[in-house]
Backbone as CSV, one residue per row, in Angstrom:
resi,resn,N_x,N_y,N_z,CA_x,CA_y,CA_z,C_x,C_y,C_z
1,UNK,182.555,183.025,40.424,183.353,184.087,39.883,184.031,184.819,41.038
2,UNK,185.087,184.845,40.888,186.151,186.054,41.684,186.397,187.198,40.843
3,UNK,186.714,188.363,41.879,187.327,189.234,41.174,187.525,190.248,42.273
4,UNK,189.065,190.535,41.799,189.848,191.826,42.413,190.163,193.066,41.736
5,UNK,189.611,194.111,42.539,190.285,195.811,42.078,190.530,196.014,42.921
6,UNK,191.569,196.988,42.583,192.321,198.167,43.318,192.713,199.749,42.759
7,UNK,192.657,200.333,43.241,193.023,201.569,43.090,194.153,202.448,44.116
8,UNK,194.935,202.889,43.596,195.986,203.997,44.428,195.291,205.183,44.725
9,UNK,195.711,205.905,46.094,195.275,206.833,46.091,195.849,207.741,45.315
10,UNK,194.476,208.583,44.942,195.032,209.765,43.682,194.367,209.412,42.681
11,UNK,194.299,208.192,42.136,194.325,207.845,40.690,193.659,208.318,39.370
12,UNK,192.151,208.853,39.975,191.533,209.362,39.128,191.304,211.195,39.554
13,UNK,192.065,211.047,40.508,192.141,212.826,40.427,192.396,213.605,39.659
14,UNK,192.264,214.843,39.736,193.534,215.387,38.263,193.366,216.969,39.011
15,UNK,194.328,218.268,38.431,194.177,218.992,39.619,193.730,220.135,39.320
16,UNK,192.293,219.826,38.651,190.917,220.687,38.988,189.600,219.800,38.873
17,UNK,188.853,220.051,39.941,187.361,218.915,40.229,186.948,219.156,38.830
18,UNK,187.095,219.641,37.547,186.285,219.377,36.529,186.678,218.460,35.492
19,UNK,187.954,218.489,35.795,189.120,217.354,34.737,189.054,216.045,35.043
20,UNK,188.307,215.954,36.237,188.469,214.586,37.087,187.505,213.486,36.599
21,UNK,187.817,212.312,36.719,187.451,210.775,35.729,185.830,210.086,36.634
22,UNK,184.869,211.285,36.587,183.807,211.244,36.613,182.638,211.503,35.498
23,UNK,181.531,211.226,35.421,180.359,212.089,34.725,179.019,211.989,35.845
24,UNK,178.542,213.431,35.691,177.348,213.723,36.397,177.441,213.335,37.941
25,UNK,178.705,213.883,38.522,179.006,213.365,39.734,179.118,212.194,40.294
26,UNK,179.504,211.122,39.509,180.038,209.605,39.607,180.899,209.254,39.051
27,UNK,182.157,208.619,40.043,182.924,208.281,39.508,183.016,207.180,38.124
28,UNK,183.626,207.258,37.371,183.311,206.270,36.159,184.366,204.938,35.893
29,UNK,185.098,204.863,36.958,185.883,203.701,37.521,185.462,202.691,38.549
30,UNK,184.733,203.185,39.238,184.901,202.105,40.694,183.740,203.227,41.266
31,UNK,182.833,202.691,42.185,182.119,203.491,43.235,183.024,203.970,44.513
32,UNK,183.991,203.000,44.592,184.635,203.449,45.832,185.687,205.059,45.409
33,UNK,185.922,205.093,44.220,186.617,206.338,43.684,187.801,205.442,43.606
34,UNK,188.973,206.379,45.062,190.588,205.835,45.068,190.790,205.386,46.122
35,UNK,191.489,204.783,46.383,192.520,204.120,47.446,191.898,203.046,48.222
36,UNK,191.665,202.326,47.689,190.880,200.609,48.086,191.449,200.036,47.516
37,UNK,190.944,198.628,47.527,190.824,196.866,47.371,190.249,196.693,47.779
38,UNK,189.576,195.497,47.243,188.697,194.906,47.183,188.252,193.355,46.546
39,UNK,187.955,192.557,46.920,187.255,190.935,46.716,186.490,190.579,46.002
40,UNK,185.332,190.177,45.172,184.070,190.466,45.116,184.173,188.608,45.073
41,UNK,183.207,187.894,45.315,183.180,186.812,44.654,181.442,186.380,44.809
42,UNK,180.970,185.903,43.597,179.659,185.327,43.116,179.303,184.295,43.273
43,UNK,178.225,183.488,43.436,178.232,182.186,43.581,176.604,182.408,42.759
44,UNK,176.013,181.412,41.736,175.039,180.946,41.558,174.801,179.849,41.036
45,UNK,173.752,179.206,41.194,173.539,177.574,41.257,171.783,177.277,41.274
46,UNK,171.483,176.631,39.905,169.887,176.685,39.422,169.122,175.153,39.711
47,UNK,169.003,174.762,40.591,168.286,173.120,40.637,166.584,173.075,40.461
48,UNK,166.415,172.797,39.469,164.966,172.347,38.505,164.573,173.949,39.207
49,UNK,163.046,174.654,39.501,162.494,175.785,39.743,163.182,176.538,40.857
50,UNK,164.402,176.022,41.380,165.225,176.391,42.195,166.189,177.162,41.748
51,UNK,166.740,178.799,42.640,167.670,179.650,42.189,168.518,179.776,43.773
52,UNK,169.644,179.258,43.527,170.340,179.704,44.520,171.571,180.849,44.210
53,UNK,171.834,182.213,44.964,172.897,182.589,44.551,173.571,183.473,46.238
54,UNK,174.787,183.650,46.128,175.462,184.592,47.088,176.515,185.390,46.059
55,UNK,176.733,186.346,46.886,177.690,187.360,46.803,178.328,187.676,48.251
56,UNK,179.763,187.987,48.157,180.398,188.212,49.598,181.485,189.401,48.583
57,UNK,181.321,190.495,49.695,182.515,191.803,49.210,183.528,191.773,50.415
58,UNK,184.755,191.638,50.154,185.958,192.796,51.289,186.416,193.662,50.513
59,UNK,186.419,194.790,51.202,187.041,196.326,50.802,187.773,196.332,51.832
60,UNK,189.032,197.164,51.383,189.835,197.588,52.318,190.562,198.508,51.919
61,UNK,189.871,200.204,52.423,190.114,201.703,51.954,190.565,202.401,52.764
62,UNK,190.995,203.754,52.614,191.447,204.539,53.728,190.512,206.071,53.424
63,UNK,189.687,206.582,54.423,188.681,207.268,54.415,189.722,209.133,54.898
64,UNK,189.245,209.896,53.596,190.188,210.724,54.173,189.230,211.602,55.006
65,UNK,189.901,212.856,55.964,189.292,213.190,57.117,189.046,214.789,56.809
66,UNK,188.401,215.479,57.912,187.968,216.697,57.414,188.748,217.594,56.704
67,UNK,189.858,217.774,57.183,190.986,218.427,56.615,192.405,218.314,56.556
68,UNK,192.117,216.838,55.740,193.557,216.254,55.319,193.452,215.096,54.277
69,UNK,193.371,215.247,52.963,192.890,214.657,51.612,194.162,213.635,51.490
70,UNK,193.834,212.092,51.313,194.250,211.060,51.271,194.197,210.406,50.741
71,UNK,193.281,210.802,49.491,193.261,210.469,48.153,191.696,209.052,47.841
72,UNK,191.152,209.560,48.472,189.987,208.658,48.769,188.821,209.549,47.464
73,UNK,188.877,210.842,48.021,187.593,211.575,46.931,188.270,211.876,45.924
74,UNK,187.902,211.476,44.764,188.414,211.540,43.285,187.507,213.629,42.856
75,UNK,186.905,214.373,43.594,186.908,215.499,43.392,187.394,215.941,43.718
76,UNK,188.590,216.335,45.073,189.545,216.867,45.790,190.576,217.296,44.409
77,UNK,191.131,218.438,44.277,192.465,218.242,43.653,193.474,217.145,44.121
78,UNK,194.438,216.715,43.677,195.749,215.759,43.585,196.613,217.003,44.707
79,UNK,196.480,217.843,44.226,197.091,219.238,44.416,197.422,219.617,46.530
80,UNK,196.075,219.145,46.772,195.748,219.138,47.900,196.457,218.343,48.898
81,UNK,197.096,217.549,48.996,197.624,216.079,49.470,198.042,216.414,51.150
82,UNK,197.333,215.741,51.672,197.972,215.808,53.047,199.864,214.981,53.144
83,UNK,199.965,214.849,52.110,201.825,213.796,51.700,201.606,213.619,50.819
84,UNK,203.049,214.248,50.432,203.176,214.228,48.466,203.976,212.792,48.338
85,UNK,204.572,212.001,49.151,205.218,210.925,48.817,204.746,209.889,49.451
86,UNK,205.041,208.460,49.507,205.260,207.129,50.373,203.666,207.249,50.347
87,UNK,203.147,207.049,50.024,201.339,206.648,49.546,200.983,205.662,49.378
88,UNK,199.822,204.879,49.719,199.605,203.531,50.006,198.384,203.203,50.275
89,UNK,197.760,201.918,49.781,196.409,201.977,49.834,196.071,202.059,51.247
90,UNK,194.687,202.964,52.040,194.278,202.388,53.197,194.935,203.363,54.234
91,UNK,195.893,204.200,53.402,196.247,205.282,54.367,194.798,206.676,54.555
92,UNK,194.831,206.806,55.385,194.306,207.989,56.340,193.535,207.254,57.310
93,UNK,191.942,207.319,56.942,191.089,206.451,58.325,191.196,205.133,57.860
94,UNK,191.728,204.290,57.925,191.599,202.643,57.414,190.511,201.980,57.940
95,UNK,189.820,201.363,56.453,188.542,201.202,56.976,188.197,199.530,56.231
96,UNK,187.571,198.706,56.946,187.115,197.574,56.319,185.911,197.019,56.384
97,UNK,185.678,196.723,54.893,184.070,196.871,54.747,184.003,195.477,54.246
98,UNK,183.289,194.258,55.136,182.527,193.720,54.580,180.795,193.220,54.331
99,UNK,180.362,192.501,52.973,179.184,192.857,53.030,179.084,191.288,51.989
100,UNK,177.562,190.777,52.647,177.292,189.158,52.281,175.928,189.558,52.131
101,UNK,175.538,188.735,50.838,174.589,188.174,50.585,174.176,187.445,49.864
102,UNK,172.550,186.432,50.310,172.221,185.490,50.078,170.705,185.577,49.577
103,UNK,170.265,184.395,48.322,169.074,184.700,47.420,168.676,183.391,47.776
104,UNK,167.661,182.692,47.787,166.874,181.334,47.196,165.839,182.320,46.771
105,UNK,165.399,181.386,45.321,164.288,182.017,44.712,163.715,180.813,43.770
106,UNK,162.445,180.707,43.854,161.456,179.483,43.515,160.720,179.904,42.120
107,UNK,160.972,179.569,41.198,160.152,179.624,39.786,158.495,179.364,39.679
108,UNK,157.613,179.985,39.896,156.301,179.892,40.098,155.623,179.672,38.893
109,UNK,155.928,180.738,37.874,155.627,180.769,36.476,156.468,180.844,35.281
110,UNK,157.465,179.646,34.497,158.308,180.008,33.749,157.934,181.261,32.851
111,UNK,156.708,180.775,32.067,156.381,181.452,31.069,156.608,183.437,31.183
112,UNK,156.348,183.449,32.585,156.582,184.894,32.914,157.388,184.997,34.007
113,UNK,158.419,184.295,34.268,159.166,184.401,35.212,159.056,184.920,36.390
114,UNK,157.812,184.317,36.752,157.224,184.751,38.241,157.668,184.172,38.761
115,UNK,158.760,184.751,39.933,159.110,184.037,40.808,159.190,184.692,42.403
116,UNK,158.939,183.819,43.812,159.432,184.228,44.765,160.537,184.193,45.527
117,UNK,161.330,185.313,46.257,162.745,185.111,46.997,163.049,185.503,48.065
118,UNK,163.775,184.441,49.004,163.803,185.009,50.028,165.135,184.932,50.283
119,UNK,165.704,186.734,50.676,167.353,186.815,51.010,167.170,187.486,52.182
120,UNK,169.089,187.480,52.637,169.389,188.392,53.770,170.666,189.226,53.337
121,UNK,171.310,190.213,54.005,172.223,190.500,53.693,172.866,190.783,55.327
122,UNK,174.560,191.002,55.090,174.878,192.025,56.107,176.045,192.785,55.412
123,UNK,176.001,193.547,56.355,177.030,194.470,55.830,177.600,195.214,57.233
124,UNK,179.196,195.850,57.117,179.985,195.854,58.201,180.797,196.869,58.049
125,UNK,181.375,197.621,58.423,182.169,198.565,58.603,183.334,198.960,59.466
126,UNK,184.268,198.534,59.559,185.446,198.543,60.762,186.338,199.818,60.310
127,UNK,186.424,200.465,61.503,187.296,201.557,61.030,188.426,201.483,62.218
128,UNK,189.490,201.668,61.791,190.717,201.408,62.804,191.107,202.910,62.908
129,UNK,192.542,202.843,63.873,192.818,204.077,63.714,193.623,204.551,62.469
130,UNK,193.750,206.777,62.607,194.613,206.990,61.941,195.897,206.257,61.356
131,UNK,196.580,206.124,60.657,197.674,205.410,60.139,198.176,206.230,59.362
132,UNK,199.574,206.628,59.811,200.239,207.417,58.375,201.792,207.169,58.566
133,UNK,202.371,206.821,57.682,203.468,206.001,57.534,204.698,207.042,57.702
134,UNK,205.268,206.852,57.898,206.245,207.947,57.898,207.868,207.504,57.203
135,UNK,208.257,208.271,56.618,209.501,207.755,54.934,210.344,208.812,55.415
C-alpha cells in the first residue's frame, strides 16, 4: 500500500484557537496539523507461522519559529501570518522527516495468537535552513 497527504499551510486554522479543526487538543486531520507531505508506504507478507511487515514514512514540512507563524500549528490564528501571500508547503524551518520500520513475527500459538517479534526502527530529522520566498 502507498499513500500520499498533503496539507497547505493554514488549512485547518480558522481565526480563533477555538474554531479550529481539532478535538481535545488534536488535530482531527493529520498529526502533522498544516503544511507537509508526506509518503507512507506498507509492506506485509504472511509465510506459513511467519509475519513479515515494513513501513517507511517521508515528510516534508516547514516548522514555524518562535515568532513568525507559517502555518505549521493549526492553533495559531490564520490571522497571525508571518506572509499573507505566495505560501507554500515547507516554508519557514524546512524540515525532513524520515522514519522505517521493520517486524518478523513467528506464530507460537494460533489458537491464541501468541506470537514472538523482533523489529527495528529509525527515524530522522533534517532541518535545512530558513527559506522564504519572496513574490
Amino acid at each position: 500500500m502507498v499513500e500520499y497527504n498533503g496539507a497547505l499551510p493554514f488549512t485547518y486554522s480558522e481565526t480563533t484557537y477555538i474554531t479550529n479543526y481539532t478535538h481535545n487538543g488534536e488535530p482531527l486531520a493529520h498529526p502533522f496539523g498544516a503544511n507537509f507531505k508526506e509518503v507512507v508506504a506498507m509492506l506485509n507478507y504472511s509465510y506459513k507461522r511467519f509475519d513479515f511487515s515494513g513501513q517507511l514514512n517521508y515528510g516534508h514540512y516547514g516548522l514555524d519559529l518562535t515568532n513568525q507563524y507559517f502555518g505549521k500549528d493549526i492553533f495559531i490564528p490564520y490571522t497571525q501570518t508571518a506572509k499573507l501571500y505566495a505560501n507554500y508547503i515547507g516554508q519557514g524551518l524546512t524540515t525532513d522527516m524520515t522514519f522505517g520500520e521493520f517486524k518478523v513475527a513467528y506464530l507460537l500459538n494460533p489458537k491464541y495468537n501468541l506470537r514472538v517479534e523482533l523489529g527495528g526502527l529509525y527515524r530522522q530529522e533534517k532541518m535545512r535552513n530558513l527559506q522564504i520566498r519572496r513574490c
